[in-house]
N, C-alpha and C positions, 0 to 999 in steps of 0.2 A: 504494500500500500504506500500511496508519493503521502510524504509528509514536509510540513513547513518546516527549514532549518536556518539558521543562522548564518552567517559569515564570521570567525572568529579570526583574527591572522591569518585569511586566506582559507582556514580548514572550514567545512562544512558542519554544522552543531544543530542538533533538533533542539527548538528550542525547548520541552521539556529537562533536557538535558542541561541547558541552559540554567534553566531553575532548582535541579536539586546541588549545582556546581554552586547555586548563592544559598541554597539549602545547609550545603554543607560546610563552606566559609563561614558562615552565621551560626553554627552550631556551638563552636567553643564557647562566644559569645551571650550564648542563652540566658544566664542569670541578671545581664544585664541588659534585655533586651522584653522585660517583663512589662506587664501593665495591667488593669484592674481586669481584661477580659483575659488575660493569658499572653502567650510568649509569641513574638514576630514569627519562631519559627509554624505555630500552629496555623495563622493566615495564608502564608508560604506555599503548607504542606496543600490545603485546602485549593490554591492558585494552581499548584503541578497539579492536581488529581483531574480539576476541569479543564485543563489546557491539555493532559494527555488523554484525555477523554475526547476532547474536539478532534485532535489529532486522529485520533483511532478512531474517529466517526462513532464511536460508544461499543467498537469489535473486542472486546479485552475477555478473556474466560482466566478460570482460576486454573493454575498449572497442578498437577496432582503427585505432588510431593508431600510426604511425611511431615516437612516442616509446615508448612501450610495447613495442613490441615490438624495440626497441633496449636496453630495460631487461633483458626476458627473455633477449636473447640473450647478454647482457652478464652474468646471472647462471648460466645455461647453460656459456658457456666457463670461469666461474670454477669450476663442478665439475667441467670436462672438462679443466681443467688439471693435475688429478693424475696425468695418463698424460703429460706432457711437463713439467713444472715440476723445475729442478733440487735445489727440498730441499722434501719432500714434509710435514716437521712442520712447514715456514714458512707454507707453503702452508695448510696443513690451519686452523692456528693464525690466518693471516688470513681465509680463507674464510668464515668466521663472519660480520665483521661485512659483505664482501663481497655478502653473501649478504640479512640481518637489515635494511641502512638502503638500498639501493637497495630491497629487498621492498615495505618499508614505503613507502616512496614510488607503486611500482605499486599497490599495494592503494589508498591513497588517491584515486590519479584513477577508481579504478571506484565514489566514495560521489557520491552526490549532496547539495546545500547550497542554501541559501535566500540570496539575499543579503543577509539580517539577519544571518544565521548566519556570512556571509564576513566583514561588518562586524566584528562581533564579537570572530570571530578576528585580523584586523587591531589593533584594541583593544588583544587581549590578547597579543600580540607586544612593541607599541608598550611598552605598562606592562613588560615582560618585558624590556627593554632598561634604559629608567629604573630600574628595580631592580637590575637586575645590575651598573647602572653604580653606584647605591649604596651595595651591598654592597662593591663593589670600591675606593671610597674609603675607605668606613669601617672595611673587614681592615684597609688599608696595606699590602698586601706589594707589593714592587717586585721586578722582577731585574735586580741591580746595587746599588751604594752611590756613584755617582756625581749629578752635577744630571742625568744624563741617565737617569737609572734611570728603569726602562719598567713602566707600571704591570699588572699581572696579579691576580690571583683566587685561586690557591696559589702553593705554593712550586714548584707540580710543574709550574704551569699555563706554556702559552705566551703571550708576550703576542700573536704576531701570530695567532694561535686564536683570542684573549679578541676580537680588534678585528675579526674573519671574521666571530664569531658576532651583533657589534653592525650589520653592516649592513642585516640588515634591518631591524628597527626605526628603521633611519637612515633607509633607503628609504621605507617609511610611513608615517614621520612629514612627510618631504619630501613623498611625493603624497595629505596628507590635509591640509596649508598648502593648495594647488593647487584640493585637490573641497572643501572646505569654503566655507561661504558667509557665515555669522557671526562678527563680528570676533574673538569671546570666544574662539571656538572654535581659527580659525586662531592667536589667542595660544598657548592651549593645546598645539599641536603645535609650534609657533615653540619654545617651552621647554625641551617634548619633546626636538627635534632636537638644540637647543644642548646640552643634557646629554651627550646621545649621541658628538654631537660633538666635544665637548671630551674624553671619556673614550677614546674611539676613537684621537684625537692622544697623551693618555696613554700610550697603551701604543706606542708612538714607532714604532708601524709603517708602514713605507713601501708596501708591498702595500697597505695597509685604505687611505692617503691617494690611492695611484691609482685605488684602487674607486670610493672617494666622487664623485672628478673624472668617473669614467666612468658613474656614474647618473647623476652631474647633467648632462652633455655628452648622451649620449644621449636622456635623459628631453626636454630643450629639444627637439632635434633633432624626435625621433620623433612628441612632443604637437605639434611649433610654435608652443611659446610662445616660440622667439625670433624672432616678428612681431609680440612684444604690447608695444610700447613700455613700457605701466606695469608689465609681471613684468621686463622687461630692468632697469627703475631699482630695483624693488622687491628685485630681488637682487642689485644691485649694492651698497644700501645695505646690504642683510644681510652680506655677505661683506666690507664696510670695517668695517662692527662684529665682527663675526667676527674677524677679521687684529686689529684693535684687543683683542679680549678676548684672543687666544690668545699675545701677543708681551707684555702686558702678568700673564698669570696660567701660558702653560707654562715650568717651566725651561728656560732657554738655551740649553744643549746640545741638549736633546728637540728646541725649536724648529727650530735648525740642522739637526739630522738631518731633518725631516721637509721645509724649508721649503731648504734650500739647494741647487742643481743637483748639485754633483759626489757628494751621497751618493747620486745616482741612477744615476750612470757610474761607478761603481764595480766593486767585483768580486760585491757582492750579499752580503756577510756568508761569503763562501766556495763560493757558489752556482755562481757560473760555472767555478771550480774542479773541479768536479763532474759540470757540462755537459759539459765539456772531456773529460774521461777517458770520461763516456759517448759520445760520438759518434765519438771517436778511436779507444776501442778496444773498449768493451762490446758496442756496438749493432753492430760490424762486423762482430763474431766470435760473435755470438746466431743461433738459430734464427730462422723465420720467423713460429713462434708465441710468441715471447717467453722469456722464463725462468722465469713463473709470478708468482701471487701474493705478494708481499714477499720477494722474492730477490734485487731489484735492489741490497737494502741488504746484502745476504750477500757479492754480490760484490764492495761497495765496501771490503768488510773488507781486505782484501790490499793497496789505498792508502792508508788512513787509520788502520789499528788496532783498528777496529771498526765497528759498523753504523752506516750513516749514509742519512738520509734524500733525497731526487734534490732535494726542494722544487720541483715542477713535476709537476702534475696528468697534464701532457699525455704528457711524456716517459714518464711513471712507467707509464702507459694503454701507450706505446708498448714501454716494455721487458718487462712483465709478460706482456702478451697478443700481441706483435708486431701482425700484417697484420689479426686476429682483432677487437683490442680499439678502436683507436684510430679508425682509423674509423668503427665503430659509434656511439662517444662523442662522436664528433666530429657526428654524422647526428643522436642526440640533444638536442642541443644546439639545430641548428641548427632543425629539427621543430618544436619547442618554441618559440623565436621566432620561427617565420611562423604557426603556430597563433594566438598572443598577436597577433602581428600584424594579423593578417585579423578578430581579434578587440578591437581596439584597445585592448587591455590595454597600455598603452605603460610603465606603472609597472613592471610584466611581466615586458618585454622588458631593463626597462635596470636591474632586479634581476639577472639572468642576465648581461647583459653584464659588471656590473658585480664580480658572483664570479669571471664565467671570469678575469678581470682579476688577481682575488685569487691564482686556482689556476695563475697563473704562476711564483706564488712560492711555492709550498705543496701539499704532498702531498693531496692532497682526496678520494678518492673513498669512502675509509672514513668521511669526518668530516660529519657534520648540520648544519654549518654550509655545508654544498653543496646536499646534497639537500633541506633545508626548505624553499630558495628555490623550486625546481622543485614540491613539494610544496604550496605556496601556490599556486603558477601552474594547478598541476591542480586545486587548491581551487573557483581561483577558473574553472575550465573546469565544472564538477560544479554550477551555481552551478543552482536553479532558481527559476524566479521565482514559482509557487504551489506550496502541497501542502498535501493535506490532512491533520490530523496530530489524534491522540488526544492531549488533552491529560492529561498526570500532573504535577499539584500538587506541589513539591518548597517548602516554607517554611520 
């Protein structure tokens, strides 16, 4: 089917492709891009859906993949949970975006993409990280007034959100060092990275520093670049300069927190506190479908004084939905990296690993900083390698 595209530097761009490239620039940016109906990116998403909609003349069918239909059903039980959920405006109230950023996600894996078009968007992730890590030095806002104060975005912002939403462009900029061939270029993402990287240690989180360990551990693993003698030395010396710039330019405190063993045996900032009463007595005395969408925080009222977040994707999967949710998420996930796999998408795979990593520490399944990863993955599954396309002039 002839679709309207773009002129980008000469190359040819469907404009829906166009918009998930400011989709995904904008993404870092998310916390500060809020407002009393919700985040820029949600209008956005809503603009790509009716624009590839026009485009497709409304021909789009749902692809019948595992992960897709784990998505459906996963938004299925979130509307069937108002016949068993025990506070029905919690519910009603999370539903929304329950419903809005997994959607968006299935929608996307039914467009199809060029791989100029995947590039592209990679691109403009990549820049979309270097920016928000920008903006986030030049606000200053910290939270705390100590050498360990953690750097964020607002006042309102979280830092280990801010450091979630930096991994991919962390990720991309590490597997386009890897596919690049020109020394100029791999400089270019070398720099990339280090920004990322340094600002990601900024916001002193320990979730974002195990992420990072686990795309890089995987990504070796999976590519088998650790049988390549010169990327073994090549990253050895990056990571002594690395250790050298971050001991020499982060605050001391920050450092320690991120770099010293026992802040990792700890109690998790109150986390395992949390774990505790749920396994002990929540999850014991719960239905077998869960308690519903955002009520796990309703019950923690009657421990703490008020609502408080589980910080654990999984558990959260599990108390919400019981027998229903967590398994599905779980089949999700896994789908998703043997697809990537059989497809040697190995950057892919260890983007994924390297979230679920994250979502041990962090309530995730409302937040974009999960789903984009996935979102990229299915990008990059839609990917075609011709089409033919009516070109519209945009100068």
């Amino acid at each position: 089917m002839n679709k309207p595209v773009i002129s980008v530097f000469k190359r040819k761009i469907s404009l829906h492709a166009v918009l998930y490239m400011l989709y995904f620039f904008l993404a870092p940016m998310e916390d500060i891009l809020n407002n009393s109906a919700g985040t820029l990116g949600k209008y956005l998403a809503i603009v790509i859906v009716a624009v590839t909609l026009i485009e497709n003349r409304g021909e789009i069918s749902i692809k019948n993949t595992i992960a897709n239909k784990c998505i459906i059903w996963l938004m299925l039980i979130t509307v069937a949970s108002m016949l068993w959920t025990i506070d029905k405006q919690t519910t009603s109230n999370r539903m929304v975006a329950y419903l809005l950023v997994p959607g968006f996600c299935l929608f996307t894996s039914l467009i199809s993409f060029t791989r100029e078009e995947f590039n592209w968007i990679v691109l403009a992730a990549i820049a979309g990280g270097i920016v928000a890590s920008a903006v986030a030095f030049l606000t200053g806002n910290m939270l705390g007034e100590t050498m360990a104060s953690r750097l964020i975005l607002t006042e309102d912002n979280d830092p280990n959100n801010f450091a979630a939403l930096l991994l991919l462009p962390f990720a991309l900029s590490w597997w386009k060092i890897q596919e690049s061939h020109k020394f100029y270029q791999k400089m270019i993402f070398v720099f990339a990275l280090a920004i990322i990287v340094f600002f990601i240690f900024m916001t002193g989180s320990r979730g974002g520093m195990l992420s990072i360990l686990m795309i890089l551990v995987s990504y070796y693993i999976l590519s088998g670049m650790y049988k390549r003698a010169t990327t073994i030395i090549g990253t050895a010396l990056l990571l002594v300069v690395l250790i050298y710039f971050l001991k020499s330019y982060l605050p001391a405190d920050l450092y320690n927190r991120l770099f010293t063993l026992k802040n990792y045996t700890s109690n998790g900032a109150g986390r395992t506190g949390v774990w505790e009463i749920l396994f002990s007595d929540i999850i014991p005395n719960m239905g077998i479908l869960g308690l519903g969408p955002g009520c796990v925080s309703n019950k923690l009222v009657s421990y703490y004084g008020f609502a408080k977040g589980i910080h654990n994707t999984y558990l959260n999967m599990l108390c919400e939905f019981g027998i229903l949710g967590l398994p599905a998420f779980l089949l999700m996930i896994v789908s998703i990296l043997v697809r990537s796999h059989k497809r040697k998408f190995y950057i892919g795979m260890a983007m994924l690993l390297g979230i679920c990593t994250t979502i041990l520490f962090l309530d995730a399944y409302a937040k974009k900083f999960f789903w984009n990863i996935i979102m990229l993955i299915f990008i990059h599954e839609g990917i075609e390698e011709a089409s033919d396309t009516t070109t519209l002039q945009i100068t």
